[in-house]
C-alpha positions as CSV (number, residue, x, y, z in Angstrom):
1,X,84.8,143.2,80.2
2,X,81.1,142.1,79.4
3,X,78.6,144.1,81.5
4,X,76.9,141.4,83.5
5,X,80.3,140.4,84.6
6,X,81.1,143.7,85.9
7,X,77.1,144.1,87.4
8,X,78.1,140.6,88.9
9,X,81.2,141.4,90.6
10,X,79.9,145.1,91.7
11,X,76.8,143.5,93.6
12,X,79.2,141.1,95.7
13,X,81.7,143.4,96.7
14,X,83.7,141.4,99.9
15,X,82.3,140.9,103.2
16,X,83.5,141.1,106.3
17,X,83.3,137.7,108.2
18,X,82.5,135.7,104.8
19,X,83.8,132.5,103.5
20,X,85.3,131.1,100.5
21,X,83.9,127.9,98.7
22,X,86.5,126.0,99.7
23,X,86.4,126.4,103.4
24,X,83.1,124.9,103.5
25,X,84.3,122.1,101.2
26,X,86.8,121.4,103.2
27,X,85.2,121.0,106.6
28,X,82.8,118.4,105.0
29,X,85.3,115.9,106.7
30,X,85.1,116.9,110.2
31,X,81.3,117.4,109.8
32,X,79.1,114.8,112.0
33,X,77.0,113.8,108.9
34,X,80.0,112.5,107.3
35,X,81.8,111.1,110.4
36,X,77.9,108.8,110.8
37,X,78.0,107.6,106.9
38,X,81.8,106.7,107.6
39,X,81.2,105.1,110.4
40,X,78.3,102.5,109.0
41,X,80.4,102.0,105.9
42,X,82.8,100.6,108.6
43,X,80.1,99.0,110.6
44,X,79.2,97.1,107.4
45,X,82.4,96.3,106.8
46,X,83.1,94.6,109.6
47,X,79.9,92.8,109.5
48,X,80.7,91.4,106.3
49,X,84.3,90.2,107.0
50,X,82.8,88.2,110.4
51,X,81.1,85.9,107.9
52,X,84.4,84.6,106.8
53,X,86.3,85.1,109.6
54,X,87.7,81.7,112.0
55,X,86.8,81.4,115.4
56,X,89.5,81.9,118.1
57,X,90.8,78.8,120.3
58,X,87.9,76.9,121.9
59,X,88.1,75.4,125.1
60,X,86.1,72.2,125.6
61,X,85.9,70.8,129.0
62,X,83.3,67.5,130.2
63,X,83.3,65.8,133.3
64,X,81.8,62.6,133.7
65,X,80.6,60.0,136.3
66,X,80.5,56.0,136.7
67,X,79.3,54.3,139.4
68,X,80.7,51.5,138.1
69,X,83.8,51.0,135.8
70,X,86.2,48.0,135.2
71,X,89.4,50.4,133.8
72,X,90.0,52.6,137.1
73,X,88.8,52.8,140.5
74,X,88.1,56.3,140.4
75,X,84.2,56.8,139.3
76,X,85.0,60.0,137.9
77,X,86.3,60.9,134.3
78,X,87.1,64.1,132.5
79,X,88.1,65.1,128.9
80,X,89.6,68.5,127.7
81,X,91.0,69.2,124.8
82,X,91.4,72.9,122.5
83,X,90.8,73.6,119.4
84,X,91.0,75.8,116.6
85,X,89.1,76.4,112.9
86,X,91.4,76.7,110.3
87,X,89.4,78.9,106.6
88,X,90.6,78.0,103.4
89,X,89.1,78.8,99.8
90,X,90.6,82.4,99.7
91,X,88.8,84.3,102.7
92,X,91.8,86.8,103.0
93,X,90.9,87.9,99.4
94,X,87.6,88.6,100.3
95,X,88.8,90.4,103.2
96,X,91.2,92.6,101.6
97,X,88.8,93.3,98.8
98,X,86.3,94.2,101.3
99,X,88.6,97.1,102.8
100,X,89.3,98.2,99.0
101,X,85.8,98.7,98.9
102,X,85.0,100.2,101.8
103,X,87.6,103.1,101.3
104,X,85.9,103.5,97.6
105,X,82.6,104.0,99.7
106,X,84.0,106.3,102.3
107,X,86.0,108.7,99.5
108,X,82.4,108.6,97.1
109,X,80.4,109.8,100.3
110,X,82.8,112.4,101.0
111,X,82.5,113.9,97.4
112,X,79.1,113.7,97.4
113,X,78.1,115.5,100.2
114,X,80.9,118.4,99.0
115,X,78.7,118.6,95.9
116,X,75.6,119.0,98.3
117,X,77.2,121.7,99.9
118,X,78.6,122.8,96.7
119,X,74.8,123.1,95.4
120,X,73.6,125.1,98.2
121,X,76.4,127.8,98.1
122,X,75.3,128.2,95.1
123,X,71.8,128.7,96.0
124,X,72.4,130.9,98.6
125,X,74.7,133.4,96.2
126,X,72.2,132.7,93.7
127,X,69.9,134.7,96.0
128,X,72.3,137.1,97.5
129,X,73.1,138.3,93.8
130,X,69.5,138.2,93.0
131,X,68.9,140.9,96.4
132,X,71.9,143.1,95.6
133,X,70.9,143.6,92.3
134,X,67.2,144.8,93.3
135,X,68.8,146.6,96.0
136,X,70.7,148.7,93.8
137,X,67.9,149.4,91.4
138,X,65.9,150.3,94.7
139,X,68.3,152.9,95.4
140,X,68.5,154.5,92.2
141,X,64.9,154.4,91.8
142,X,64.7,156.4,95.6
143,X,67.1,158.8,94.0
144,X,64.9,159.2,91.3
145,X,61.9,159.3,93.4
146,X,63.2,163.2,95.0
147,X,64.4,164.2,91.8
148,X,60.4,163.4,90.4
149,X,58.9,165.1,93.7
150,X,61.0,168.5,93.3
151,X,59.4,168.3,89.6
152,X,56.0,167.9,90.6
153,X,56.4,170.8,93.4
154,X,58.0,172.8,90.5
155,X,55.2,171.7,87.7
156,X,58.0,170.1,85.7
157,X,56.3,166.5,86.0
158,X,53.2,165.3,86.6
159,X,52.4,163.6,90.4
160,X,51.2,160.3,88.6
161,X,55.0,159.5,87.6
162,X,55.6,160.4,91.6
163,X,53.2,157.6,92.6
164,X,54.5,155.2,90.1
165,X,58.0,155.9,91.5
166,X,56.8,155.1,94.6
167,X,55.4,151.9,93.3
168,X,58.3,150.6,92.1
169,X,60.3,151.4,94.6
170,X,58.0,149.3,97.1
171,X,57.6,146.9,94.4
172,X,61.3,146.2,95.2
173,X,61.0,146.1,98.2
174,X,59.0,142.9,98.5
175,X,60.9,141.3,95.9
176,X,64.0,142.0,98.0
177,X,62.5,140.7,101.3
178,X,61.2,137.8,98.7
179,X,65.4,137.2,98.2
180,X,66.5,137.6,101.5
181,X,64.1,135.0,102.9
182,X,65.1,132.5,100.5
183,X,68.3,133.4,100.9
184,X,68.5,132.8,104.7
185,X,67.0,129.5,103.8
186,X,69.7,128.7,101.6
187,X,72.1,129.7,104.0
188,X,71.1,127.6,106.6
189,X,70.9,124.6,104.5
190,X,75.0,125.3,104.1
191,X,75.8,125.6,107.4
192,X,73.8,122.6,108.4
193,X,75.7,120.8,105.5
194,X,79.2,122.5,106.4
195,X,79.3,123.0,109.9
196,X,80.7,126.7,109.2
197,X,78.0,129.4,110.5
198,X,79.7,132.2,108.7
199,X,77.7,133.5,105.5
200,X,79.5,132.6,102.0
201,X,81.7,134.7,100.0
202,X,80.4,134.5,96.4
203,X,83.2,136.0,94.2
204,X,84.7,132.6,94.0
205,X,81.6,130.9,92.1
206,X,83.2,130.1,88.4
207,X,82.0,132.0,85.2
208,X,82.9,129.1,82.9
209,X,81.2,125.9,83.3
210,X,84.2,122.6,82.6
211,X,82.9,119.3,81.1
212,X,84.0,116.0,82.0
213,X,86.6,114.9,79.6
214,X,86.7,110.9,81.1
215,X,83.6,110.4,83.0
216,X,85.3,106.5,84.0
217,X,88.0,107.7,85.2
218,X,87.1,111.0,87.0
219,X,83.8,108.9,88.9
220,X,84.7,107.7,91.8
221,X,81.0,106.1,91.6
222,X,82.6,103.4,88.7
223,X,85.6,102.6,90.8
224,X,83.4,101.9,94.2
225,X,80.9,99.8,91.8
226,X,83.9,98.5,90.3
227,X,85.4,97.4,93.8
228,X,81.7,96.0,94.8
229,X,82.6,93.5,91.7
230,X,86.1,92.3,92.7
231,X,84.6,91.8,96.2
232,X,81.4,90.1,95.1
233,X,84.0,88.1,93.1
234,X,86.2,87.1,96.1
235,X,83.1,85.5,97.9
236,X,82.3,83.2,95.3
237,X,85.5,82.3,95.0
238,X,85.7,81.3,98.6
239,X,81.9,79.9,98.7
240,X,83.2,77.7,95.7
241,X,85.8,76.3,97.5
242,X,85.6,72.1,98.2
243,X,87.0,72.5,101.3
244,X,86.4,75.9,103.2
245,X,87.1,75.0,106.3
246,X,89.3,72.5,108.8
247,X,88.7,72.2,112.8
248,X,92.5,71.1,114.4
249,X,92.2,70.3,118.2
250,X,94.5,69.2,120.9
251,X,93.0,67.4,124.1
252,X,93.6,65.1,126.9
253,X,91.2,61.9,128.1
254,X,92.1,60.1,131.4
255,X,90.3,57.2,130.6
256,X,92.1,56.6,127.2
257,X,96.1,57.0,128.7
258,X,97.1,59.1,131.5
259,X,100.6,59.2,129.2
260,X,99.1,60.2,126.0
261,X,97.0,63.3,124.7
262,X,94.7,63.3,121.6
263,X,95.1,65.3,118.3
264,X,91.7,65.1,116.2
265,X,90.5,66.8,112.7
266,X,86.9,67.5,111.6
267,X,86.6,68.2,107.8
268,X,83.2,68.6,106.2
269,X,83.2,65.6,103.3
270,X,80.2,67.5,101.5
271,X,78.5,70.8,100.9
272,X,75.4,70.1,101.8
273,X,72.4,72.3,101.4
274,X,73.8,75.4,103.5
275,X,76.6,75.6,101.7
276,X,74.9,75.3,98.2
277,X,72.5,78.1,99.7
278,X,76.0,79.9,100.7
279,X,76.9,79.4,97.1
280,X,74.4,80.2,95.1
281,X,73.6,83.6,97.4
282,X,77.4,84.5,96.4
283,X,76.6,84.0,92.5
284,X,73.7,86.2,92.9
285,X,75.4,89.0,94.6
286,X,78.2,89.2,92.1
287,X,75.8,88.9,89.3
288,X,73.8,92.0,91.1
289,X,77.2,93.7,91.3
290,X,77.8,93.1,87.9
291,X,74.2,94.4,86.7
292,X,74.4,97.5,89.2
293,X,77.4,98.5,87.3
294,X,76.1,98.5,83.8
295,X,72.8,99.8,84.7
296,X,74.7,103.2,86.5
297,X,76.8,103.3,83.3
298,X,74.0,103.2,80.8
299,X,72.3,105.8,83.5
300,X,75.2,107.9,83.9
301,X,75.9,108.0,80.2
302,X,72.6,109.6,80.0
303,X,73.0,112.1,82.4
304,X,76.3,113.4,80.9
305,X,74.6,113.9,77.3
306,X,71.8,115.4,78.5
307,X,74.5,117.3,81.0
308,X,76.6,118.8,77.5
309,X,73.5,119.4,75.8
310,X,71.5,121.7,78.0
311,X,75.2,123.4,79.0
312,X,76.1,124.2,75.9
313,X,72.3,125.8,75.3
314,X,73.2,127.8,78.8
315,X,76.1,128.9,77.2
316,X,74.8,130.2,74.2
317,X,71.9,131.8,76.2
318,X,74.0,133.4,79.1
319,X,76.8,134.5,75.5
320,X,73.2,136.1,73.6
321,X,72.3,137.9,77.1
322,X,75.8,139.3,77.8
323,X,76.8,140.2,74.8
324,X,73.4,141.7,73.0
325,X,70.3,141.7,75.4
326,X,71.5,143.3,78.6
327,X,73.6,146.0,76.7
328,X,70.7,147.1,74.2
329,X,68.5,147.1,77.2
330,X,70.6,149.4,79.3
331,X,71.5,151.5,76.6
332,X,67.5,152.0,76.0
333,X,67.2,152.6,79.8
334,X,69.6,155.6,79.9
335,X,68.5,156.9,76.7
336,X,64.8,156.9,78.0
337,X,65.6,158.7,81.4
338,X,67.5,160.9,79.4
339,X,64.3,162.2,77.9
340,X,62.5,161.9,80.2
341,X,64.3,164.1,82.4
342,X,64.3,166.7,79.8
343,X,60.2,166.1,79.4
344,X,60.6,164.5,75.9
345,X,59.3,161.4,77.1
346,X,56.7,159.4,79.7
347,X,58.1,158.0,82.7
348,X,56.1,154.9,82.2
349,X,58.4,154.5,79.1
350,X,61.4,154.9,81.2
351,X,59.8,152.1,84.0
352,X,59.2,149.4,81.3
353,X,62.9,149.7,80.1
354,X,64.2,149.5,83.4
355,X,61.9,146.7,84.7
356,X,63.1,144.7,81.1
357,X,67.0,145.5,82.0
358,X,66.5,144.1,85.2
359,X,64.3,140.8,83.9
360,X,67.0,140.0,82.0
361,X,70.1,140.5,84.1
362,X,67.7,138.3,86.6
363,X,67.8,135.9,83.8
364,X,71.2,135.8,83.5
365,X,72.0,135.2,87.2
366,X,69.4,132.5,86.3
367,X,71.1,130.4,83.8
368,X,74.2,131.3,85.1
369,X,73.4,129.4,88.6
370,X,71.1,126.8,86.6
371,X,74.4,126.0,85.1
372,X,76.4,125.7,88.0
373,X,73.7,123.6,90.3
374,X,73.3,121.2,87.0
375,X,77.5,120.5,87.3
376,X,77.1,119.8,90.7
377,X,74.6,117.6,90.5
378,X,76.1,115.3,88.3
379,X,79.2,115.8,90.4
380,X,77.1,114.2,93.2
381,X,75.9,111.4,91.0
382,X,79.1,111.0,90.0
383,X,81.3,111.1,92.9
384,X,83.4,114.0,91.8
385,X,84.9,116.1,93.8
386,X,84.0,119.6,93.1
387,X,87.3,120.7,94.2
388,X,89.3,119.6,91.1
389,X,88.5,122.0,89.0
390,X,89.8,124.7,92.1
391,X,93.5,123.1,92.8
C-alpha cells in the first residue's frame, strides 16, 4: 500500500464518540435551516397558485327602501342571491405544475446544503489530519530531543543541535495549535450545518475522486429549471385563454316575483388592458425561465470542464507525491538520522529532510482535500447529492 495512504489512515485511528459522513448527511432533513428553506418554497407555492385560484361562494345581500312604490305596499325591498367564479384556460395545469416544481426546489435545497455540510467535514478532517501528522513528528522529535541531550552530557553532540531540537519541537507546537484552532472552526461550522455536536470520523473521506458521467441527468438543478419552464409554460397558457373566467349566481328579488328566483352570468367580452398586462408578464416569465436554463447550462458546462481538468492535474500530482516524492524524502530522512546518530553527519542535515518530508506529506493532504472540496462544490452547484457515490 502507498505510504501516504498508510501515514493517512495511521494519523486518524477511530475515535471514541465520532461520526461517520453519513450521519451528518443524513440529519440535514431534520435540521431547522432546511425545514425554513422548505417551508418558503411552500410559502411561495401557495402564493403563486392563489393567483389562479376561484373564489369560494359569495353571498350578496341589499336591502332597500321606497317611500313610495306602485308594485307593493310594503316600502321595503331586498335582493339576495349566491354566486360562484367558475376558471377556465387550464389553471389546474398551472397548479399541478407548480407542485412539480416546488418538490424539484425542496429535493435541490436538500442536496445542496448536504454538499455544504459535505465541504466542511472535509475541512475539519482536512485540519485534524494536518494536526495528527505534526503531532506525531512532535513526538518523535521529543524522543529525539533526550536522545541529543544525553549526547551533549556525554560530548557525543554538540548543544547547538540540542537547541535546534528544541526549536523544532516548539516550532510544532504552534503549528499544531495553528491546526487545532482552525480545526475547531471547521467543526463548528459542521455542527451548525448538521445539527450533530459530535466531532467527525474521517476514515470515511474517499481516496478516489468520481466524475460526473451525465451531468443532465445526475443535476437535479436542470430538472428544477426544467420544471420552472413547464410551469412558466402552464401560465401562459392560461393567461392566453379568451375566456378565463365565468361568474354563475343564483338569487332571489321580491320585487321581481315572489314565485320565481334569478339565475345570472357575468362573462368578460374582452381582455382589456389588465389582462394583456397579465399576458404579456406570463410571456416574459417563461421566456426568463427559458433563458435561466441555457445560461446555467452554458455556466455549468463550464464548471464541469474546468472540474475534469484541474482533477485530473490533482491526480497526477497527489500519484507523483505518493508514489516518488514522499518515499525518496523519507527514505533521505532515515538515512540522514542514521548518520547522524553515528556522528557522520549534521543534525541541521537531518532537520531539513525531515521538515521537506513533512512539506510534502502536508502537500498531499492538500490536494487531496483541494480535490474533495472542488467535487463538492460542484455537487452544490449542481444539486447532487453527495451521497450517491456512498450507497
Amino acid at each position: 500500500m502507498k505510504l501516504l495512504t498508510v501515514l493517512f489512515a495511521t494519523l486518524l485511528g477511530l475515535q471514541a464518540g465520532s461520526l461517520p459522513l453519513t450521519s451528518y448527511l443524513d440529519n440535514v432533513a431534520s435540521t431547522n435551516t432546511l425545514k425554513s428553506i422548505h417551508a418558503q418554497i411552500g410559502a411561495e407555492m401557495a402564493s403563486q397558485q392563489s393567483q389562479l385560484q376561484s373564489e369560494g361562494f359569495l353571498l350578496n345581500g341589499e336591502l332597500d327602501y321606497a317611500d313610495i312604490k306602485n308594485s307593493n305596499d310594503s316600502a321595503v325591498e331586498f335582493h339576495v342571491s349566491l354566486q360562484k367564479q367558475i376558471l377556465f384556460g387550464g389553471n389546474d395545469d398551472y397548479t399541478d405544475a407548480l407542485k412539480i416544481s416546488a418538490e424539484k426546489r425542496k429535493e435541490l435545497q436538500t442536496n445542496q446544503l448536504k454538499a455544504i455540510v459535505y465541504e466542511h467535514y472535509i475541512n475539519a478532517c482536512t485540519f485534524q489530519e494536518k494536526a495528527g501528522l505534526l503531532n506525531d513528528a512532535k513526538e518523535r522529535n521529543i524522543e529525539l530531543t533526550k536522545l541529543i541531550e544525553a549526547g551533549v552530557a556525554g560530548g557525543e553532540f554538540d548543544r547547538s543541535a540540542l537547541l535546534r531540537s528544541e526549536l523544532v519541537v516548539q516550532q510544532l507546537q504552534l503549528r499544531i495549535r495553528d491546526f487545532n484552532s482552525r480545526y475547531y472552526e471547521a467543526l463548528q461550522m459542521l455542527m451548525l450545518y448538521s445539527a450533530q455536536e459530535e466531532e467527525p470520523l474521517c476514515q470515511d473521506l474517499p481516496f478516489d475522486i468520481p466524475m460526473i458521467r451525465d451531468p443532465e441527468q445526475e443535476s437535479l438543478l436542470y430538472q428544477s429549471l426544467q420544471s420552472d419552464i413547464l410551469t412558466s409554460s402552464a401560465l401562459q397558457h392560461f393567461r392566453s385563454a379568451t375566456i378565463q373566467e365565468v361568474t354563475i349566481g343564483v338569487g332571489y328579488d321580491n320585487e321581481i316575483d315572489t314565485s320565481r328566483g334569478l339565475v345570472f352570468m357575468q362573462i368578460p367580452l374582452t381582455k382589456g388592458s389588465r389582462r394583456e398586462s397579465q399576458r404579456e408578464a406570463a410571456i416574459q416569465a417563461k421566456l426568463s425561465a427559458q433563458e435561466k436554463m441555457l445560461f446555467a447550462t452554458k455556466r455549468l458546462q463550464s464548471q464541469i470542464r474546468t472540474y475534469k481538468t484541474t482533477q485530473e492535474i490533482r491526480q497526477e500530482s497527489f500519484k507523483r507525491l505518493n508514489d516518488i516524492l514522499i518515499p525518496k524524502a523519507y527514505e533521505t530522512s532515515v538515512l540522514l538520522l542514521e548518520r547522524f546518530m553515528g556522528s557522520e553527519g549534521s543534525y541541521l542535515e537531518y532537520i531539513n529532510s525531515q521538515t521537506m518530508l513533512f512539506d510534502l506529506l502536508l502537500e498531499g493532504i492538500d490536494t487531496h482535500a483541494k480535490a474533495l472540496v472542488s467535487q463538492a462544490k460542484l455537487y452544490q452547484a449542481l444539486g447532487i447529492d453527495p451521497q450517491k457515490d456512498m450507497k
